[in-house]
N, C-alpha and C positions, 0 to 999 in steps of 0.2 A: 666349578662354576655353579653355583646357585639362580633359579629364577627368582625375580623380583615379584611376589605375589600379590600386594597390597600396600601401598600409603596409604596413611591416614594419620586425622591429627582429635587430641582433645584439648579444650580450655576451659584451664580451670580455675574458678572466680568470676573473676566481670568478663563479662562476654562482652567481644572484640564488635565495635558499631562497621556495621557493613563489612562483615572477613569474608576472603576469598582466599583461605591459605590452600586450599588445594592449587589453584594454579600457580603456584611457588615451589611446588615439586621441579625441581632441572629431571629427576629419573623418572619418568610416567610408566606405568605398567600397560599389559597389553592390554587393548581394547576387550570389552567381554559383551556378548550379548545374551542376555538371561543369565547371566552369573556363568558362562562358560568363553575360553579364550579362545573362539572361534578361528580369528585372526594369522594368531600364534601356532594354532594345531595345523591351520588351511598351509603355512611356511613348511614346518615340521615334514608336512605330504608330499610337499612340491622339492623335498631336498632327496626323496626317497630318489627324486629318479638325476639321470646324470644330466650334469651341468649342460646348459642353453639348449637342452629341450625343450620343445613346445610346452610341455606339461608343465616343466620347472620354474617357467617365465614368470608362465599363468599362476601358478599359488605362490612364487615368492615374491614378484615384482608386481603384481595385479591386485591381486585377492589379500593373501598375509599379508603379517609382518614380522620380523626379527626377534626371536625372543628376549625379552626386555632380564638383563641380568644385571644380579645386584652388586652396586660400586659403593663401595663406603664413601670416597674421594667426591661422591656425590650429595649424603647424608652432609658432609661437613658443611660442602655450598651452598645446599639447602639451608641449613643451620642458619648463616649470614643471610641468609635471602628473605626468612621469614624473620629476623631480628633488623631487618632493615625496615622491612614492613610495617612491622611495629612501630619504631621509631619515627617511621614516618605519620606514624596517623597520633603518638600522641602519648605511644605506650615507652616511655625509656629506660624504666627498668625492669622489664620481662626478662622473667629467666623460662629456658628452653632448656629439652634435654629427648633425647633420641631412646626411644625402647623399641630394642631389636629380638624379634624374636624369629631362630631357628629352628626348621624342620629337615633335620638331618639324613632321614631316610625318604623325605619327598627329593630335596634337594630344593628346598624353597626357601624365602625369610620374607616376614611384613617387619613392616617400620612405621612406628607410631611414634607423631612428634607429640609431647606433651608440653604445653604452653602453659604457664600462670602471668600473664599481662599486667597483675597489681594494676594500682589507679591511674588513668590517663593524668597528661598536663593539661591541663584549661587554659581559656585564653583570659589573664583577669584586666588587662586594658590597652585599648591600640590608642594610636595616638598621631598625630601625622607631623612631619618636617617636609615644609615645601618653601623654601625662599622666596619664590616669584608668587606673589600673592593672586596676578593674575589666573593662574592653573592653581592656586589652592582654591580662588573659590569657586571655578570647577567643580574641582575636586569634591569639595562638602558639598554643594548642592545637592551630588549623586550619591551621598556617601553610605545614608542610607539604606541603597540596595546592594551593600556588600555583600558577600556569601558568607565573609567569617565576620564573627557576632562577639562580644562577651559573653565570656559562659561557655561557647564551645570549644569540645574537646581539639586539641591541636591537630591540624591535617595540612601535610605538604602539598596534598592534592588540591585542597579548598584554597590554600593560599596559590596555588598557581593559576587557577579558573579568575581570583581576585585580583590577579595583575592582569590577565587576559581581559578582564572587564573594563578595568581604569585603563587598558591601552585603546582597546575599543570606544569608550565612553569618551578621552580625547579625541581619537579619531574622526569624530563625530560632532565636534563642537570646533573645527578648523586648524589641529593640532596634526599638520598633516605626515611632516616627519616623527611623531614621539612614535618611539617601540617599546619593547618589553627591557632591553638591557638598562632603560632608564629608571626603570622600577625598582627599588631595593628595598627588602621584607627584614629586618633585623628583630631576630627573635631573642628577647634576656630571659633566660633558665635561672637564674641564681636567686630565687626565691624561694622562700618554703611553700609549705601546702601546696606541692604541684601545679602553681602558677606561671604563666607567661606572659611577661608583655611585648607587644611590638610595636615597633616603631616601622611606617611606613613612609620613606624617601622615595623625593622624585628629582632624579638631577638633571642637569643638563645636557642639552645633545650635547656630543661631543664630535668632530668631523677633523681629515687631515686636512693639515693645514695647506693652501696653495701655493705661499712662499717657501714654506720648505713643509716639503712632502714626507720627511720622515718623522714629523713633530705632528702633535696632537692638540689639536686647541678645543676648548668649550666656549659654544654660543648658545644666547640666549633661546629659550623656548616664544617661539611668535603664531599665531595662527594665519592660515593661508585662507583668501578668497579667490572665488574661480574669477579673474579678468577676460578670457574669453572663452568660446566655444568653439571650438573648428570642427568641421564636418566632411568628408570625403565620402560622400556616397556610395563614389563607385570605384575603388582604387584600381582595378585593372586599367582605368582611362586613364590613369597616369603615364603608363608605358605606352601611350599612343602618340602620333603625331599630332599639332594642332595646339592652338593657341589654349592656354588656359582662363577660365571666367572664374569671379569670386561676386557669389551673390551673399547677400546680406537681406535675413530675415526678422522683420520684428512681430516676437508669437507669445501669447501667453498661454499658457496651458490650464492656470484655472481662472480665465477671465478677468484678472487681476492687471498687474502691474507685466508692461509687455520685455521682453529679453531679446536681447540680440542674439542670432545664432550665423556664422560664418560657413557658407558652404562652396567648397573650392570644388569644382568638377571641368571636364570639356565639352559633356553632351548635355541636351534636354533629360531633364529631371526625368526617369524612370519610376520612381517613388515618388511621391507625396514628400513633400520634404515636412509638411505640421506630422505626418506620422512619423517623420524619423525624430522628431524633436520628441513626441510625446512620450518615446520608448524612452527620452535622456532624461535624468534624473537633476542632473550636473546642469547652473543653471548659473548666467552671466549676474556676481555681484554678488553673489551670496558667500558662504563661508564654505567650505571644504566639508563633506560630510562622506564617510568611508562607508556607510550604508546606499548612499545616495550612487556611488563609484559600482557598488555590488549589486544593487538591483538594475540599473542600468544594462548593464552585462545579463544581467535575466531577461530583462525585460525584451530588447532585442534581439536575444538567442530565441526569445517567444514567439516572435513576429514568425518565425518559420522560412522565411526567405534568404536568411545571408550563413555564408558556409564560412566567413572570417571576419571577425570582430574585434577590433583591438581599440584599448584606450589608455590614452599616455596623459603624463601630466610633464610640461614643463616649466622650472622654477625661473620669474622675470621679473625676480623680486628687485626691489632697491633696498639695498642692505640698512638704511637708515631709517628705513619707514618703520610706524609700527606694526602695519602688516605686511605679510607675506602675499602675493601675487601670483598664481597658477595660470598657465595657459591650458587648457582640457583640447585635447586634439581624439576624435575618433576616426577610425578608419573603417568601414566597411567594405565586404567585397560580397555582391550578390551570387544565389548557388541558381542552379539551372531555372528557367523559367517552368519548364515544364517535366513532367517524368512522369513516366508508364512502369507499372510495377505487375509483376503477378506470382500467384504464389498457391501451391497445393499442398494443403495441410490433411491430415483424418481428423474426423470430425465426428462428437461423442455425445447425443444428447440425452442426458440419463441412463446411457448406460446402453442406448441402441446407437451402434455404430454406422460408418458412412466415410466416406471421399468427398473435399471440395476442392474446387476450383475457382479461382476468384482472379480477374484480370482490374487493374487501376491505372485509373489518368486522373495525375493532380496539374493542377497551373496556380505556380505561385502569383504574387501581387494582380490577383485579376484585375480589378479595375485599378493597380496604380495604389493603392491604400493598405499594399499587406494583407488581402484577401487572400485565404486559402480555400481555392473552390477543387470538389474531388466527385472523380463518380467512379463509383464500384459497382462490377457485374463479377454474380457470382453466380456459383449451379453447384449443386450436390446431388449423391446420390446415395441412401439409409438404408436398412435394415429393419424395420419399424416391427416390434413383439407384439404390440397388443392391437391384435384388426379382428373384425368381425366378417371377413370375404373369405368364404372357404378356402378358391384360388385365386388370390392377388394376380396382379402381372408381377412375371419377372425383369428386371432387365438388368441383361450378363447375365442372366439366369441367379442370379443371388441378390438383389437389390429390389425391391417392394417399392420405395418413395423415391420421389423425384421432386426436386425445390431449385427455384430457381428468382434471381432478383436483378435489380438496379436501386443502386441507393446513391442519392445527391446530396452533397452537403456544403455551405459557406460560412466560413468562420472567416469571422470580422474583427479587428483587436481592437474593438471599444465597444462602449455600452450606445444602439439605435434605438430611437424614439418604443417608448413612452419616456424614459429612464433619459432623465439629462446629464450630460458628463463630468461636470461638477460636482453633483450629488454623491460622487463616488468617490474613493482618492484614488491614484493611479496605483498607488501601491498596493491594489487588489488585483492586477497584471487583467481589467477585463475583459470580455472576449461576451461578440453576440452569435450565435449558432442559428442556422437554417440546414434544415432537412427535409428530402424529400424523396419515400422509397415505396417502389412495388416490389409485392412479392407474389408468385405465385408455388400453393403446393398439391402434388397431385399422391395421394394416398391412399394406400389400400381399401378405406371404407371412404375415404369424400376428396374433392377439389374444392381450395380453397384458396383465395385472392385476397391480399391486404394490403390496402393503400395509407402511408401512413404521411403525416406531417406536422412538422412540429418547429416552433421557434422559441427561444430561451434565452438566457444568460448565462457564463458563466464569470465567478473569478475566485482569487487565489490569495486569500489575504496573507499564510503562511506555506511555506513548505509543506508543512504536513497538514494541511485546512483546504477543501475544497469545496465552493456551496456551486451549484446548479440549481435555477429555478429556471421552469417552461411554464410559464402563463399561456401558450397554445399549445394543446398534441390533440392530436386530430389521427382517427383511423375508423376507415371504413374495410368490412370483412361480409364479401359473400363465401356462402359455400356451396357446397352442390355434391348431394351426399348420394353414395351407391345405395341400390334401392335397398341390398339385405340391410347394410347399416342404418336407412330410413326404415326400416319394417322394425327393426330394436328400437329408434330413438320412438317411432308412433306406438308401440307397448308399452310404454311408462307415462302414467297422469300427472308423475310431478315435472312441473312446468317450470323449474330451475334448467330439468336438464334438455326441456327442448329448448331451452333459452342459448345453453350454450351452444347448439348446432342449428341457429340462422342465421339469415342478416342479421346485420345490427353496426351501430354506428358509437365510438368512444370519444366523446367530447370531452377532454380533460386537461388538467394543470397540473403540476408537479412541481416538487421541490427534493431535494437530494441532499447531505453535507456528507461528507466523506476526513476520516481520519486518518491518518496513516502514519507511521514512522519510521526512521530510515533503518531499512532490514540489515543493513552493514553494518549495524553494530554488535562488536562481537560478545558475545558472553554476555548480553545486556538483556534482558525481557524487550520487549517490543509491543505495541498491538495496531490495531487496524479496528475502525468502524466505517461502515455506511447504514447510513438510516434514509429512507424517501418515501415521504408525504404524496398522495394521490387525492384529487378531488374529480369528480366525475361527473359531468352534465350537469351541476348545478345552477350556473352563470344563466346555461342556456332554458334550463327550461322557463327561465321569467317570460325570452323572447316566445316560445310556444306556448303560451296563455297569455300573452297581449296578441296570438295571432288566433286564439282562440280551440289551438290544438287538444285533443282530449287524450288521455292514456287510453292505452287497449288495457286487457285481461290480466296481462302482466305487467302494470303498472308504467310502461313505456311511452313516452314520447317521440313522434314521428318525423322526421325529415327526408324531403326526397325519396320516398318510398324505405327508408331505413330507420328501426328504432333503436333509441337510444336509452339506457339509464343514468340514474342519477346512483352514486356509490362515493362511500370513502375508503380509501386502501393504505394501509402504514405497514412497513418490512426494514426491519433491521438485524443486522449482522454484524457480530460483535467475534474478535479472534486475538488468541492473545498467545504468544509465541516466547516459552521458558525456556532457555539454552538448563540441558541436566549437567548433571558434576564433571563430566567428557566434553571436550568440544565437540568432538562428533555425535553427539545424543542431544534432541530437541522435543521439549513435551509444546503438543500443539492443541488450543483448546479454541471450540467455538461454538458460539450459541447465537441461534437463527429465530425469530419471530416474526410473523406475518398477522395481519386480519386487513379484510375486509367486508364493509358492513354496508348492505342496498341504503339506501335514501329515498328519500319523497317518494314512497308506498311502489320503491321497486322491487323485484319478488329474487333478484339475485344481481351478483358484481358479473361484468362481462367474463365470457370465456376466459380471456388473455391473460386477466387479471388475478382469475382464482390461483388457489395455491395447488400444488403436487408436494411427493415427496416419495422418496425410495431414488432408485438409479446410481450412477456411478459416484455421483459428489453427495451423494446424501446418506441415507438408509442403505447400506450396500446390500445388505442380505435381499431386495424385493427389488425388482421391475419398475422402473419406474410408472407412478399412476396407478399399482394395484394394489396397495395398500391403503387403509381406511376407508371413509371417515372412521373417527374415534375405532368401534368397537365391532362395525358393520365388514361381512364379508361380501363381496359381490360373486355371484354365483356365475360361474363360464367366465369367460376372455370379454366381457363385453366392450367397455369402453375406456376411456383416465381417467382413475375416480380424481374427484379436485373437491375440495372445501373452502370454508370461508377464512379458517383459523390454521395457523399452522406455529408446532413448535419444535425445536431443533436441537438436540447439542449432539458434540460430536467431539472426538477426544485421539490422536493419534503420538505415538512414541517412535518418533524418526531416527535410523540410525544408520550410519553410514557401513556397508560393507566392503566395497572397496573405494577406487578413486571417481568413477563413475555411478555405481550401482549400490543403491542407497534401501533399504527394507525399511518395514512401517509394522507396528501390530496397532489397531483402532481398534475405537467402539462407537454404535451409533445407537440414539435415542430420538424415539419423537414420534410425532404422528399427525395428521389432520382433522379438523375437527368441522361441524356445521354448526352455524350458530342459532337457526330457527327448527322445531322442529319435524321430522321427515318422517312423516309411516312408512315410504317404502325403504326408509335405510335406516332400519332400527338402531340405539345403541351410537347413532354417529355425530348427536349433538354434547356441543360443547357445556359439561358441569363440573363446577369447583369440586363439588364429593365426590365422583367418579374419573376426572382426565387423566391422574396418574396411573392408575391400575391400567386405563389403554394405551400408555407409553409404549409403544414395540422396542425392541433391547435386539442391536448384533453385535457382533468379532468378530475381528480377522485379520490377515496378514497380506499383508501387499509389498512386491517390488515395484521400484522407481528406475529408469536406467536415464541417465543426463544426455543426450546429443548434442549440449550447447545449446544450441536454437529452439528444441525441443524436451520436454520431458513426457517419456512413455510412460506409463502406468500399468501394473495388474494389478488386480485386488481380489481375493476370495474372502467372502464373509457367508456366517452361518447364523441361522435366526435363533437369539436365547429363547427370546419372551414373545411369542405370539396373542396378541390382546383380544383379537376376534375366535382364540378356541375355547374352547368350554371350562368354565373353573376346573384346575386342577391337571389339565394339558396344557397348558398357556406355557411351563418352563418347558421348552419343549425344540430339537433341532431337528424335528421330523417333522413330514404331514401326516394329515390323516392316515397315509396306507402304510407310515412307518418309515417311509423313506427320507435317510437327509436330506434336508433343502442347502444347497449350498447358490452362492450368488457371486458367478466368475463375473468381474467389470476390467474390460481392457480400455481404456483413457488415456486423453491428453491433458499432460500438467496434470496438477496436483489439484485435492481436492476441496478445500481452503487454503 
């Protein structure tokens, strides 16, 4: 028996468009991390000891794996498997050929496939056969945005996406039975110069016949409109006693032309019945549309209220007509009106740990309209590193901070005044938000109170596209600082940082878009963005000079005994997820940007709003808040340095070690910057010829353990590049007295 040590492949000549021939291996070798077979040896350990030991379980059924040995019987498979591959994308006559090479006194062998692919087939003209002129000219209207083109190389995969399209693409134009078996792709090879033509057929349905059942008849292609809409609100009122009522609604949804909608129940309306319409896509008279059938199904899964949804189509056709007739029947059945939830998590912010508890009551359809109204009480209790109180309180004796809230929220599934409802299409599923939360925190150097509120939009034009705009957020912040910590914030002249520890009042609007894509896809790159726009006391301060309000010293405008600034804030976050040549290895890359910049002669952006950096999801090697600005040390534990600017990347290599227990090695770059500048923080404003050199630089290695519901986190990183030491110490994993700095982070979930 030989180990299988290595696959691998070379091609040689024209390189193959988008190759994946490593997952065409049927024998995969064992898992390595850093070039060693961790896996395989962890097996190896666990065989040492005898069978259904504790120990044995654990490294052979847990931890390893099998050692992967080499089968010739498997080379051959392979052989077809990547000659099919070929063939499918275009390459038909590639020759392959296996080089095996033996290490007789390891007991090993690699296997190198070498590939020369010679010239793909081209496509050099499609061409269509459709008898029913009706669906050919369909057909050409769309024909345009086919996937396969003249001139591209041949691909089985491009051609099946392109029958998927034109089944779709009828589906959609009232072609309610056409499927895919009716597509037919006939490809002719008998040309020279590595051309193909295709010819694209569409035939007829074909259905068994009702006189006699064992014969097959073809009928003609017809498209189907919806004839009516049936409605069941509440289908459990079926199974009751009591007469049944059929109301008939006439609604139109964009102020147009009105529809009939059929709503059979026994009791008083419990829903709104215009909201149940508006979730329907599916509309009396119109033509069949299988988009129309699928966001329906979203749309009302959205509303949050019903635990069973069903929609059927039944055919009432007259076989003679030239169209087809659909009756659309939905069923719903509503989920509980009300539910209490609660739930205790550990809770990580930067890197300073903590316990919450958090108790919930939602009520669905509050008013009757698919309102989703919820209030959360929560309470924690932290750990908090950087205080300035010699002796904090403890409580339990290990916990410093205490935080505690209520937070209200209503989501409404339509667009409320200013925003008319027309102005929108429904097929943005949209949704208006009300929020309203206090929080209180009581901390080693101050007590602080925040009242916040806020009202918005959201909606959802695709899957992976979500925009949030809040034209009101509204938060008022007192605090109420222990005296040592007010004796430090009254030592310093600059008046940024007594700004961040007063009252003060955040009158602002926001805008948010969010990207995302669907992370189940396997072996595919993926990414994720969010970006959000802040505007800060602008609106308002007009009204506080029509009322004749003047700024204080710090550039603020006063309401209610609270000032307020004017600021612009933008932060985005960008992440981009590469599966490596293992399924089980994931390169994960992200890059983080912030600024915010005062306005209208204010001297700094609210506390809330500045930036941090260091902690568990960021910088791991520093604390969070003790690192920066740029190039500035702060001397003692004093307070969370924050700045205007903030920039980010961050780089992690995920690998799986067993079924659960997943390792990581990172690296983290970045730092905070000030954008005016600061005598007393030398070195920490932001310049184009100096930002790099104060990039702080860590590593390190972290496990992940999966609980399902949860993922726990450790991470240890060590600091490369310190930007605040003196030229020439900067590459450095010490401090000053020579001691490694290392930066243990215990966490929940992951860190992008």
């Amino acid at each position: 028996d030989r180990l299988l040590l290595k696959n691998s492949y070379k091609i040689k000549g024209n390189k193959i468009k988008q190759s994946d021939i490593s997952s065409l291996y049927l024998q995969k070798t064992n898992r390595r991390v850093l070039g060693v077979r961790i896996y395989a040896q962890a097996y190896d350990f666990g065989m040492l000891f005898r069978d259904s030991s504790w120990v044995n379980r654990l490294f052979t059924k847990n931890i390893g794996e099998k050692p992967v040995l080499y089968d010739s019987n498997m080379v051959d498979k392979t052989f077809a498997n990547i000659r099919q591959y070929l063939e499918n994308n275009g390459y038909f006559n590639a020759k392959i050929k296996a080089q095996i090479t033996e290490y007789p006194g390891m007991k090993t062998v690699k296997v190198k496939y070498i590939i020369y692919p010679n010239e793909p087939y081209r496509i050099r003209k499609i061409k269509l056969d459709i008898p029913d002129p009706n669906l050919e000219a369909f057909v050409t209207v769309d024909f345009n945005n086919r996937y396969v083109q003249e001139g591209d190389i041949f691909s089985v995969d491009e051609l099946a996406l392109e029958r998927e399209r034109l089944v779709n693409s009828l589906n959609n134009v009232g072609y309610y039975y056409f499927s895919k078996k009716q597509v037919l792709i006939e490809a002719d090879s008998n040309l020279n110069d590595r051309e193909i033509d295709l010819t694209l057929k569409l035939l007829p349905m074909r259905i068994r016949s009702k006189e006699y059942p064992d014969s097959i008849i073809e009928v003609r292609n017809r498209r189907y409109r919806i004839k009516t809409v049936t409605i069941y609100p509440e289908l459990g009122e079926m199974d009751e006693e009591g007469p049944v009522d059929t109301t008939i609604i006439e609604y139109s949804v964009d102020r147009r032309k009105k529809r009939k909608y059929i709503f059979i129940h026994k009791k008083d309306f419990v829903v709104n019945p215009n909201t149940i319409i508006n979730a329907i896509y599916l509309k009396e008279g119109n033509f069949y549309r299988k988009n129309d059938f699928a966001e329906s199904y979203r749309s009302l899964t959205g509303l949050g209220i019903y635990r069973f949804i069903n929609i059927q189509f039944n055919d009432v056709s007259d076989p003679d007509a030239e169209f087809g007739d659909l009756d659309c029947v939905v069923k719903l059945s509503r989920s509980p009106r009300f539910a209490i939830s609660s739930d205790t998590e550990l809770k990580n912010t930067g890197g300073d740990l903590g316990i919450e508890q958090g108790f919930g009551f939602m009520s669905r359809n509050t008013f009757k309209n698919a309102e989703i109204f919820k209030i959360n009480l929560r309470g924690a209790l932290e750990v908090q590193s950087v205080t300035n109180v010699a002796n904090p309180n403890k409580i339990l004796g290990i916990f410093n901070t205490f935080e505690t809230g209520v937070n209200m929220s209503l989501d409404i599934p339509r667009f409320l005044a200013p925003i008319r409802r027309e102005r929108f299409s429904r097929y943005f599923r949209p949704k208006t938000r009300i929020k309203l939360g206090y929080n209180f925190q009581d901390r080693p150097d101050y007590q602080r109170t925040i009242l916040d509120l806020s009202y918005g939009y959201f909606w959802q034009p695709s899957e992976k596209v979500n925009h949030i705009l809040n034209p009101i957020e509204i938060s008022a912040v007192k605090i109420f600082p222990e005296p040592e910590f007010q004796n430090v914030i009254d030592q310093y002249q600059d008046p940024r940082i007594k700004y961040s520890y007063q009252d003060h009042l955040v009158l602002g609007m926001s805008y948010a878009f969010i990207y995302h894509e669907k992370i189940g896809r396997k072996r595919k790159p993926y990414q994720y963005f969010f970006g959000k726009v802040e505007l800060g006391g602008v609106p308002y301060s007009g009204f506080s000079k029509m009322f004749g309000n003047e700024k204080d010293t710090l550039g603020q405008h006063w309401i209610s005994n609270l000032p307020y600034t004017q600021f612009f804030r933008f932060e985005g976050d960008y992440r981009y997820y590469l599966p490596a040549y293992s399924k089980n290895v994931i390169n994960v890359f992200r890059f983080n940007f912030g600024i915010g910049v005062p306005l209208g002669g204010s001297i700094a952006v609210p506390f809330e709003k500045a930036f941090y950096i260091g902690g568990a999801n960021s910088l791991r090697a520093w604390v969070l808040g003790t690192l920066g600005p740029g190039a500035y040390k702060a001397s003692g534990n004093t307070f969370e340095m924050t700045g205007d600017m903030k920039i980010e990347l961050n780089y992690e290599l995920r690998f799986d070690i067993s079924k659960s227990l997943e390792g990581a090695f990172f690296a983290d770059a970045g730092n905070i910057w000030l954008l005016k500048n600061n005598t007393l923080m030398p070195n920490g404003v932001f310049r184009f010829d100096t930002f790099i050199p104060q990039f702080a630089l860590d590593a390190g290695f972290g496990l992940r353990y999966d609980l399902g519901f949860l993922v726990i986190r450790f991470d240890g990183a060590i600091p490369l590049y310190q930007p605040y030491r003196k030229p020439g110490e900067r590459w450095n994993i010490s401090n000053e007295h020579s001691k490694l700095i290392v930066g243990w982070n215990f966490a929940i979930g992951y860190p992008f």
